[in-house]
C-alpha positions as CSV (number, residue, x, y, z in Angstrom):
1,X,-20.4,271.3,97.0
2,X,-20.6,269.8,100.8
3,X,-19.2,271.8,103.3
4,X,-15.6,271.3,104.6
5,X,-15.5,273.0,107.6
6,X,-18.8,273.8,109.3
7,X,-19.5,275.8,112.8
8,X,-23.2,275.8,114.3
9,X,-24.2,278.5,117.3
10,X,-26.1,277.2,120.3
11,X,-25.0,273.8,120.1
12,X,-25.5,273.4,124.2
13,X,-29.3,273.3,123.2
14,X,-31.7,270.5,121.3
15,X,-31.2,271.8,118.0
16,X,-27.6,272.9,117.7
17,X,-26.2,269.9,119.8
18,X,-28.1,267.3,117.6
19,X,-27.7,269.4,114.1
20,X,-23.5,269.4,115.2
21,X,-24.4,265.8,115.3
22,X,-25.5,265.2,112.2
23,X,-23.2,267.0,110.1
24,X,-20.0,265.2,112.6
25,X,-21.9,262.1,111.0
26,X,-21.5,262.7,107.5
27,X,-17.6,261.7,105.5
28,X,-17.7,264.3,103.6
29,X,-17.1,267.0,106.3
30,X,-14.1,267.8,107.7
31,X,-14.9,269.7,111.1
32,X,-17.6,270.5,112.7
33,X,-17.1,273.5,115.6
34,X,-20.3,273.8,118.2
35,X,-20.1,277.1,119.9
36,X,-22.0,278.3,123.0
37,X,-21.1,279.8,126.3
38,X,-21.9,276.5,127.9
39,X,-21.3,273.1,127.3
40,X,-23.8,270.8,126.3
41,X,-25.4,268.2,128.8
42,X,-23.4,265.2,128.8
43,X,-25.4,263.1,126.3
44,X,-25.5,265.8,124.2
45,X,-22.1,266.5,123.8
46,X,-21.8,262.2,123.7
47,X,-24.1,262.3,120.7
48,X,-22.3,264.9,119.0
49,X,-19.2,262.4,118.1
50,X,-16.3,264.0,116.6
51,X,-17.6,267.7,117.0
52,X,-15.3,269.6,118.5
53,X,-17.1,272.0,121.2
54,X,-15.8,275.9,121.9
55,X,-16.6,277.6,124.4
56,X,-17.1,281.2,122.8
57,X,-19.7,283.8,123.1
58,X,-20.8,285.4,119.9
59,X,-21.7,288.8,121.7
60,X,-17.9,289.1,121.8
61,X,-15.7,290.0,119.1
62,X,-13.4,287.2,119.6
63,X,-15.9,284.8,117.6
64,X,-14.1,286.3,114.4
65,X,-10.5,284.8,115.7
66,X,-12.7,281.5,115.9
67,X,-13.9,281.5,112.9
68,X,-10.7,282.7,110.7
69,X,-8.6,280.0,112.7
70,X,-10.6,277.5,111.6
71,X,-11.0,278.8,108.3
72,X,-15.0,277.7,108.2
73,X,-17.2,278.4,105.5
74,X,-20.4,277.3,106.4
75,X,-21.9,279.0,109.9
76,X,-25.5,277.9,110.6
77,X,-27.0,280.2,113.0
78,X,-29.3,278.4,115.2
79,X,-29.0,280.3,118.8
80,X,-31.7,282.8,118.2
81,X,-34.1,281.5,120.7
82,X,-37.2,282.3,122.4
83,X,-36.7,280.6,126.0
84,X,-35.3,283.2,128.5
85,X,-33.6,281.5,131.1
86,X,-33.2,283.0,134.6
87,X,-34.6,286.4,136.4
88,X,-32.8,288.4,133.2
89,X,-33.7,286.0,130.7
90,X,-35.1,288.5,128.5
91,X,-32.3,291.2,128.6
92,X,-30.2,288.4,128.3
93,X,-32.3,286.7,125.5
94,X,-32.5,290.0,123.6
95,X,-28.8,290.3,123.8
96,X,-27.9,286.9,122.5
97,X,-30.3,287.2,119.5
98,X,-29.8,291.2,118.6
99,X,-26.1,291.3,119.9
100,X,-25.0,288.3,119.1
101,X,-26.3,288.1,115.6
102,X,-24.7,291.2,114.9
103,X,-21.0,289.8,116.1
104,X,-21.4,287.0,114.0
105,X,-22.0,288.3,111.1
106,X,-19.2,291.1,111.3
107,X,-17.3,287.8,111.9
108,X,-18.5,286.0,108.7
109,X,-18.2,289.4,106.4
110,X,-14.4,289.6,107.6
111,X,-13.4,286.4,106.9
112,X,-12.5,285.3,103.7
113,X,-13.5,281.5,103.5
114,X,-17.0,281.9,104.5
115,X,-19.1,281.2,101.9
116,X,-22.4,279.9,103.6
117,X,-24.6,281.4,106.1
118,X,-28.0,279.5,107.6
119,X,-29.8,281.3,109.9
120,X,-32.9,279.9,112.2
121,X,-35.9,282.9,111.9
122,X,-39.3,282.4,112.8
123,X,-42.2,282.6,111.5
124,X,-42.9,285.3,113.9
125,X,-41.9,288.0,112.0
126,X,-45.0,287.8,110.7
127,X,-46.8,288.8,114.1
128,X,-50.1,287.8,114.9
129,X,-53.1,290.2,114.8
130,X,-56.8,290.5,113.7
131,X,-55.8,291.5,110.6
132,X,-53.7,288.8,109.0
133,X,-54.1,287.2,106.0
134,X,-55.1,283.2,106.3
135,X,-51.8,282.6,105.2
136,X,-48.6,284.3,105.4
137,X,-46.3,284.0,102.6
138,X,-42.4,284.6,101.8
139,X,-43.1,288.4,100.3
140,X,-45.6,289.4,102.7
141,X,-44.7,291.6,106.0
142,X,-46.9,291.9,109.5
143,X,-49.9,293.4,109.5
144,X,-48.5,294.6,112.8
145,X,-45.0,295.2,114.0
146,X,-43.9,293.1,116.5
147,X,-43.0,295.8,119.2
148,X,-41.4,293.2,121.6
149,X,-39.7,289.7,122.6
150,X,-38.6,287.0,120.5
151,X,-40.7,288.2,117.4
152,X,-39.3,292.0,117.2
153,X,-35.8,290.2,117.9
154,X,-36.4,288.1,115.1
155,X,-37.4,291.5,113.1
156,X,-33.8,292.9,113.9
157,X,-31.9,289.8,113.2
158,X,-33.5,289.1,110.0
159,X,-32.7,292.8,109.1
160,X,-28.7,292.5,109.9
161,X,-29.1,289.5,107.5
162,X,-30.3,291.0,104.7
163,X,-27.4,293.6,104.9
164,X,-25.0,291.2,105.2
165,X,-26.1,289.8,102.3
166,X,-25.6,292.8,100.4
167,X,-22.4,293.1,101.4
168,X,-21.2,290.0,100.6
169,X,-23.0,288.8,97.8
170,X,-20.2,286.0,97.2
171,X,-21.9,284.3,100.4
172,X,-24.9,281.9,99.6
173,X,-27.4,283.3,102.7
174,X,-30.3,281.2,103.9
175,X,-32.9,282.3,105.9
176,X,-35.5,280.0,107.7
177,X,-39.0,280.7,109.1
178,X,-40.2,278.1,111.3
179,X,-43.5,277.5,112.7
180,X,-43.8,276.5,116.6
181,X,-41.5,273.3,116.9
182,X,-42.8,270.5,118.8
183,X,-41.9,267.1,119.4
184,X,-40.8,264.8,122.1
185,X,-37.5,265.3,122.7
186,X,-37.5,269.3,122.5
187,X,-38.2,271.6,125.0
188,X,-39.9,275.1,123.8
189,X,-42.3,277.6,125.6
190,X,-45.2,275.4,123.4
191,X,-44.5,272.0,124.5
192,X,-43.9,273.4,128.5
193,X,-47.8,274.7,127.6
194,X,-49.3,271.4,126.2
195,X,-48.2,269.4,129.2
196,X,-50.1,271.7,131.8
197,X,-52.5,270.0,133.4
198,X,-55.4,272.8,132.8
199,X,-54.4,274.6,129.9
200,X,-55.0,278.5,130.0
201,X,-56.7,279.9,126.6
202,X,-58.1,283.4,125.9
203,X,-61.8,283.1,125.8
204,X,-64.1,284.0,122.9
205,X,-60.6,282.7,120.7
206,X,-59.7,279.7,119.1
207,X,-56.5,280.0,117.6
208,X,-55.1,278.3,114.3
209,X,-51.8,276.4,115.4
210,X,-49.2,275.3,112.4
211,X,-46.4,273.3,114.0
212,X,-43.1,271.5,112.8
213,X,-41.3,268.2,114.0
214,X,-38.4,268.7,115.2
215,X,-36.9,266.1,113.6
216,X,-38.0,268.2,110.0
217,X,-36.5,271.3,111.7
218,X,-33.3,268.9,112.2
219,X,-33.3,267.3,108.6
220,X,-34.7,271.6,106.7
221,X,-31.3,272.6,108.5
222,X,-29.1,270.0,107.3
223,X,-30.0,270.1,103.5
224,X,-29.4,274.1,103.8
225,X,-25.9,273.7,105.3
226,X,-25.1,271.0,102.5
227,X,-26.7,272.7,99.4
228,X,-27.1,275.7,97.7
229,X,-30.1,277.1,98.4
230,X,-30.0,280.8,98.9
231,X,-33.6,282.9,100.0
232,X,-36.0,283.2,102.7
233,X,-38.4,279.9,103.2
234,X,-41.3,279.3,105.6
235,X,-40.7,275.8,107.1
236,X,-43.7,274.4,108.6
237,X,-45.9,271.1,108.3
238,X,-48.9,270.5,106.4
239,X,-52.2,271.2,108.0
240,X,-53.3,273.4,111.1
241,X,-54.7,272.1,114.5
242,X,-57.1,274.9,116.2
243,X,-55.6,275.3,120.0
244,X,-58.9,274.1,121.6
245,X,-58.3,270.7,119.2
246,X,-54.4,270.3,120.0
247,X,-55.5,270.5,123.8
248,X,-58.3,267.5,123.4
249,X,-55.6,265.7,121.7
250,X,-53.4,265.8,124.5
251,X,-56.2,265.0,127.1
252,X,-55.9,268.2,129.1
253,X,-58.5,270.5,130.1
254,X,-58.4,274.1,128.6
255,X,-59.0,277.0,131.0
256,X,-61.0,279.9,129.0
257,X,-59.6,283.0,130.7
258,X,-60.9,286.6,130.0
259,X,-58.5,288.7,128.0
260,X,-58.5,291.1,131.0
261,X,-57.3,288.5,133.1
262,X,-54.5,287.6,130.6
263,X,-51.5,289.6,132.1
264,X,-52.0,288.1,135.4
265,X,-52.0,284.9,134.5
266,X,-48.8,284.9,132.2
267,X,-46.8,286.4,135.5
268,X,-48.9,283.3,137.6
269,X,-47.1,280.8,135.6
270,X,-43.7,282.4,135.6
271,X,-43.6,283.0,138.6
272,X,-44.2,279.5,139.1
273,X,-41.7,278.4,136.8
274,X,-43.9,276.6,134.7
275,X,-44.1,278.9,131.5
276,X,-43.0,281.9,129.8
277,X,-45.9,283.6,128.8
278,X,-44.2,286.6,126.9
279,X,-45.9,289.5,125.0
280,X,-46.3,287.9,121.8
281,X,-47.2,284.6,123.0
282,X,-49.7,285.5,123.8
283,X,-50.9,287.5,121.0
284,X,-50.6,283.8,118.9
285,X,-52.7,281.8,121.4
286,X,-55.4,284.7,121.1
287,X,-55.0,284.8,116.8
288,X,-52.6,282.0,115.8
289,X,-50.7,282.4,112.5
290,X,-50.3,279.7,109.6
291,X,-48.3,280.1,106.7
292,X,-47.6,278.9,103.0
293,X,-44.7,276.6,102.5
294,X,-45.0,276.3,98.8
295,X,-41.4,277.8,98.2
296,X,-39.9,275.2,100.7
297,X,-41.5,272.6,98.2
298,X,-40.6,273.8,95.0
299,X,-37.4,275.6,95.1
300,X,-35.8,274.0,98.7
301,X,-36.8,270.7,97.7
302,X,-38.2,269.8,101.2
303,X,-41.5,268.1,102.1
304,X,-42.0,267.6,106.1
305,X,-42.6,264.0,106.8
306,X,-45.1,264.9,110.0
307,X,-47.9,267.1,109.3
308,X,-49.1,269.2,112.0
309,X,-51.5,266.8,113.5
310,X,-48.7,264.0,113.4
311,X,-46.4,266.1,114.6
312,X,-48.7,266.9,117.5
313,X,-49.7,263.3,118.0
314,X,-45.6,262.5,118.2
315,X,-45.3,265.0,121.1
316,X,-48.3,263.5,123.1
317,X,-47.4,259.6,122.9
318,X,-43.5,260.7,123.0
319,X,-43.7,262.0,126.3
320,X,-46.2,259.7,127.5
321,X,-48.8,261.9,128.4
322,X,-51.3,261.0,130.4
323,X,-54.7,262.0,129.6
324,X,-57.6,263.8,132.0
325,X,-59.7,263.1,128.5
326,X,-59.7,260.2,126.4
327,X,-59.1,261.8,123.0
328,X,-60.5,258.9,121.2
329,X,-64.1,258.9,123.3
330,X,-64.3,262.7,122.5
331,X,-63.6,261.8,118.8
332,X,-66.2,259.2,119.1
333,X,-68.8,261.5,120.6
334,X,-67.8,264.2,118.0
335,X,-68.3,261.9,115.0
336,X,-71.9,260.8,116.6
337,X,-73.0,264.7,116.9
338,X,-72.4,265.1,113.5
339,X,-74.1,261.7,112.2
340,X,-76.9,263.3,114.1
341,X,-77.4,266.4,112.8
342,X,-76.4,265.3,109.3
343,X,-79.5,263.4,109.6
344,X,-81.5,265.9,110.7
345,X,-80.7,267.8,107.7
């Protein structure tokens, strides 16, 4: 059964704003209620249609008085993020995601009509480390703990969840763990780092890179709000792109530096305001982590329309990057290398 009355968290950003959007589009719901402590950019909030935007923060209490008012019964978390903004950003960040989570979902358990939750996790929870399998799936945990930022945030969050659950086993709870999003119209610590001129990497590494569109984030989202379809999914494209491919893609110029060196330039470039190299960022540029979608096939119901590479490709002619390298010369040379030794052989 659709949805009547529907509220969505962080609807100031790309994908709360445009999933408040989509549901506003559809006849068969009633409301739609963005919350977040600021209100979307103009053509955000234009976009959004009859979504009805309040300004509420979900670290305090009063989010339950929204929500009861209202009488919602489907909340789709989507706030969690991993962009600190500003010179607290990441107490900030860690209170919004921890905090936050935790308001909301005393919120949800108190209020009677609620009867579907949707939360945005990451695949992060998974970490990234030597050790890790080739592919991560649902059932699996990380080989090592993430012990800070977004990831151990997302550790937390996904653990209030699960208790939640428990204590309201009448509500229909949907977790989602999403690869790195990219696209060109979404902004996120990845696509700030594909559009740097010279692109820093960790030398001696050659990370394996799964990415989503973020028009399948959009459209994963969407089907979870408006169907029943309790569990925990991975959510990412088909395919991987190694990081030294993804940057000849986009034409740029990678910058091998020496894992010593690594610390120094992550506080380079925020201090520069370029990007936010955190912890565990950079812990996936040095090892990368894919994982298995097969549950988001069979049981969601969901096949991505972009694969990783198209996903990728998307991003580069979306935002019309210019290229230092000619992708399609490289590709060229590439193909006549291996003509050549396959020759040889």
């Amino acid at each position: 059964m659709a949805p009547k009355v529907v509220l969505v968290t962080g609807c100031s950003r790309f994908l709360g704003g445009h999933l408040a959007a989509r549901f506003a589009a559809n006849p068969d719901v009633d409301r739609v209620l963005g919350v977040d402590t600021e209100p979307p950019p103009r053509d955000l909030l234009r976009r959004m249609g009859r979504a009805e935007f309040v300004r509420a923060d979900i670290r305090n209490p009063l989010i339950a008085k929204v929500i009861a008012a209202a009488h919602v019964d489907t909340v789709v978390h989507v706030s969690v993020t991993a962009n600190p903004a500003g010179p607290t950003g990441r107490a900030a960040m860690k209170e919004m995601n921890v905090i936050g989570t935790m308001q909301l979902l005393a919120a949800c358990q108190k209020s009677p009509h609620v009867r579907k939750l949707v939360v945005k996790s990451t695949s992060a929870v998974y970490g990234s480390s030597s050790r890790d399998p080739a592919v991560f799936t649902e059932d699996m945990g990380p080989k090592d703990l993430p012990s800070s930022g977004y990831a151990k945030d997302a550790v937390e969050v996904e653990g209030y969840v699960r208790g939640f659950a428990r204590r309201r086993p009448d509500v229909d709870v949907t977790a989602l763990r999403f690869t790195n999003f990219i696209g060109p119209r979404i902004d996120t610590v990845l696509t700030r780092y594909f559009a740097l001129p010279v692109v820093p990497t960790i030398m001696g590494y050659d990370a394996r890179v799964q990415l989503l569109h973020s028009e399948d984030a959009l459209a994963v989202l969407e089907r979870a709000a408006l169907h029943d379809l309790p569990g925990v999914f991975n959510v990412g494209g088909d395919g991987v792109l190694l990081l030294s491919q993804a940057i000849r893609r986009a034409g740029k110029l990678p910058l091998p530096v020496p894992s010593a060196a690594v610390p120094t330039v992550g506080r380079l470039f925020r201090g520069a305001r370029l990007v936010d190299f955190s912890p565990d960022q950079m812990r996936f540029l040095n090892w990368g982590r894919v994982v298995d979608t097969g549950l988001l096939r069979r049981e969601f119901g969901f096949t991505p329309r972009w694969t990783t590479q198209q996903a990728f490709d998307d991003y580069v002619s979306g935002r019309g990057m210019r290229p230092l390298i000619d992708p399609d010369l490289v590709s060229s040379v590439e193909r006549g290398v291996l003509d050549a030794a396959a020759r040889l052989r």
